[in-house]
N, C-alpha and C positions, 0 to 999 in steps of 0.2 A: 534450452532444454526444458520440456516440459516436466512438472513437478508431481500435476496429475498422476503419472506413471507410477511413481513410487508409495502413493497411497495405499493400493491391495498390499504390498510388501510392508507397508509400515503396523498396517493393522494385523497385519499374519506377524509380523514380533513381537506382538502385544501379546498373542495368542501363545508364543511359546514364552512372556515372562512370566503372563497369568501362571502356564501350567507348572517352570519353573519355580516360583512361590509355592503352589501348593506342594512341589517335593520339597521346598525346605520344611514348610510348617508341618508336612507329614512325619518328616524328622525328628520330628522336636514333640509328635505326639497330640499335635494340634489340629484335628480331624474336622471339628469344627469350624476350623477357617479354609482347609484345605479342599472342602465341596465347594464353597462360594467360590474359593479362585476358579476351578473346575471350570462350573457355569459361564462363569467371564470368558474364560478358554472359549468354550464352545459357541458365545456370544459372536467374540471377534472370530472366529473360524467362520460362520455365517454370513457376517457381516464380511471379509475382504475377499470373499467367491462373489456378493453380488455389487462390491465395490469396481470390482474388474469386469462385469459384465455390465455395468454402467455406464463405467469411465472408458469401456476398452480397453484395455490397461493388461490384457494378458501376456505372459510372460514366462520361457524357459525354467527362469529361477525361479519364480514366485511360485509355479508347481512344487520344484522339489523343496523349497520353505516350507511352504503347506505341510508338507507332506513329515517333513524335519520337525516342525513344531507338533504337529498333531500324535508322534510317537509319542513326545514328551506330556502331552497336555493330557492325551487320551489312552497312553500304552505303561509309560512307566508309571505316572502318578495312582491313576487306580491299582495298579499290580503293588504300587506300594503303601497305599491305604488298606489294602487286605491283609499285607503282609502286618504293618503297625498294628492292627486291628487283633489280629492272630495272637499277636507277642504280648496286648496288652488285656489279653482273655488269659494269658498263662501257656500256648503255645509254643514252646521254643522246637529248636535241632531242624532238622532238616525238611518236614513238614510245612512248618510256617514260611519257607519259601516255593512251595508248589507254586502259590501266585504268580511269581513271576511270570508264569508260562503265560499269561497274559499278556506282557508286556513282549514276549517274543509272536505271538501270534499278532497281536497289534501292528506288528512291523513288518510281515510276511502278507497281512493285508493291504495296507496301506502301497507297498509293493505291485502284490496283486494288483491292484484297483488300479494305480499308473498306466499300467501296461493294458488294463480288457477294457480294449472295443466297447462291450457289451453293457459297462454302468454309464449310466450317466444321471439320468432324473430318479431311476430305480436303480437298487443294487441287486447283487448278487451277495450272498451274506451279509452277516449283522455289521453295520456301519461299526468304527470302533467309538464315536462320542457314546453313540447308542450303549453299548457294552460298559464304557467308562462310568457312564451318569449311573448305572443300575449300584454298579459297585459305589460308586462313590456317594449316592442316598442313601446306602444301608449302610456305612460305616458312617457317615453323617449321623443318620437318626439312632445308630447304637449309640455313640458319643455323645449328644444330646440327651438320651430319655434312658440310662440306663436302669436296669432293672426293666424291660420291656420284652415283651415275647421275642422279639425279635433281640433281644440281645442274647435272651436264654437260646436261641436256637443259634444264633452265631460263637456263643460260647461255646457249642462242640465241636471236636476238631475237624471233622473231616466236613462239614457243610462248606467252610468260604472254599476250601484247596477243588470240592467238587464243584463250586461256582467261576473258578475260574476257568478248569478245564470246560467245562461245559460250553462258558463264552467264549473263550478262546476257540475252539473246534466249530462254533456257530462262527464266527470270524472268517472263517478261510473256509467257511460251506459254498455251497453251489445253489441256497435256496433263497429264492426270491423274496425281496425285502420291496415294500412301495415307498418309496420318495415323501415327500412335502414339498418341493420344488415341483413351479408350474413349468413344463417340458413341450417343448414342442409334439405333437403327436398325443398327448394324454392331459384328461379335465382333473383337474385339481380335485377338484370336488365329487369323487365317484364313490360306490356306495361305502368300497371299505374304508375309504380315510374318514367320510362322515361317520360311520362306527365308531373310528381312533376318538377324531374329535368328541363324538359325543360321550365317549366314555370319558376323555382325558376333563370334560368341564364336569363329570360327574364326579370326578373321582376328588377333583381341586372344590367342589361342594359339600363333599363329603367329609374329609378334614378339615373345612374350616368349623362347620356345623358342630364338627363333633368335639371340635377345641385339639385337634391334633396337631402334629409338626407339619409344617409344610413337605419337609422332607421326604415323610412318608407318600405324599402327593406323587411326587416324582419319582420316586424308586415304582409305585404301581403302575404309573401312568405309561414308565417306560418296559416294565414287563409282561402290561397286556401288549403292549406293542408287537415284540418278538412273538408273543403267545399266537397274537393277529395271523400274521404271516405264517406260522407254522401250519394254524387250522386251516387259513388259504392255499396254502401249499401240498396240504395231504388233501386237502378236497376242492379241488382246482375248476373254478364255473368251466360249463361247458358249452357257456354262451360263444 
């Protein structure tokens, strides 16, 4: 028996202990460590899709793992970084779990995405790491730099509760999102990812330059993203 095989599946449980860890540490208020596991999550999510395109190594289970590990890494733990975040702003009652709806839309995607034909290199709505990392840099770099614009604006109530539904319902959209994976049929390299790119090394020059947190890097990097796709999507070339 080849051992090969079980390589994509060994790195896909990596992927749901990383995101596991970060639910405990979120627990415990430790917002801090729980972005880093995040990244790791989406590290090994990366990594055991091109493990198996490799090795050949695809497999029944190893989808629905994915797919199992990715609620956890990308659905609950952000949904529960918001909520931690909410509660330790002074948000209590029934509000401060609006977030969750994240974590139900997260798994209504991830669903989705199984079953349509139609994604593969591109998607159709916002990936959910995509939606994950945004939440999980902003409650990152509130934790980190408090007393920061960004905490004063996350300290009112209804900002995170409206940032979930927002992502959430971008989650389960119908609007075209471009890949980073090279695909058959599409150049990697076309005008709008060079855009992404070149904003995303300006964006990671611009916080170092300015002695800011990394964090902040990431949380923009991945909001012009969406931003990208929106403005491509109301104003669609008519090449």
């Amino acid at each position: 028996m080849s051992l090969t095989r079980h390589i994509p599946n060994s790195i896909t449980s990596m992927n749901l202990l990383a995101g596991t860890m970060g639910v405990v540490f979120t627990m415990q208020g430790r917002l801090e460590l729980a972005f880093p596991l995040m990244l790791a999550a989406a590290v090994f999510d990366f990594c055991d899709g091109l493990a198996a395109r490799l090795l050949g190594a695809y497999s029944p289970i190893g989808k629905e793992l994915d797919s199992l590990a990715d609620v956890v890494s990308f659905g609950l733990l952000p949904a529960l970084m918001l909520l931690e975040t909410m509660q330790l702003h002074g948000t209590q009652g029934w509000l401060s779990f609006v977030p969750l709806f994240l974590a139900v839309m997260s798994a209504l995607r991830l669903a989705k995405f199984n079953v349509d034909q139609r994604q593969g290199t591109d998607f159709l709505g916002v990936a959910t790491p995509t939606a994950a990392i945004i939440c999980g840099a902003l409650c990152h770099y509130v934790a980190v730099r408090p007393g920061s614009v960004a905490d004063s604006l996350v300290g009112t109530q209804w900002f995170l509760p409206s940032l979930a539904v927002v992502l959430g319902l971008l989650l389960v959209s119908e609007i075209p999102m471009f890949g980073m994976k090279a695909g058959k049929g599409h150049k990697l390299l076309d005008g709008k990812r060079i855009v992404f790119l070149s904003v995303a090394v300006a964006a990671l020059l611009a916080v170092v330059l300015a002695g800011l947190h990394w964090s902040l890097a990431v949380l923009a990097i991945f909001v012009f993203y969406i931003l990208e796709n929106l403005v491509l999507s109301a104003f669609p070339s008519r090449s």
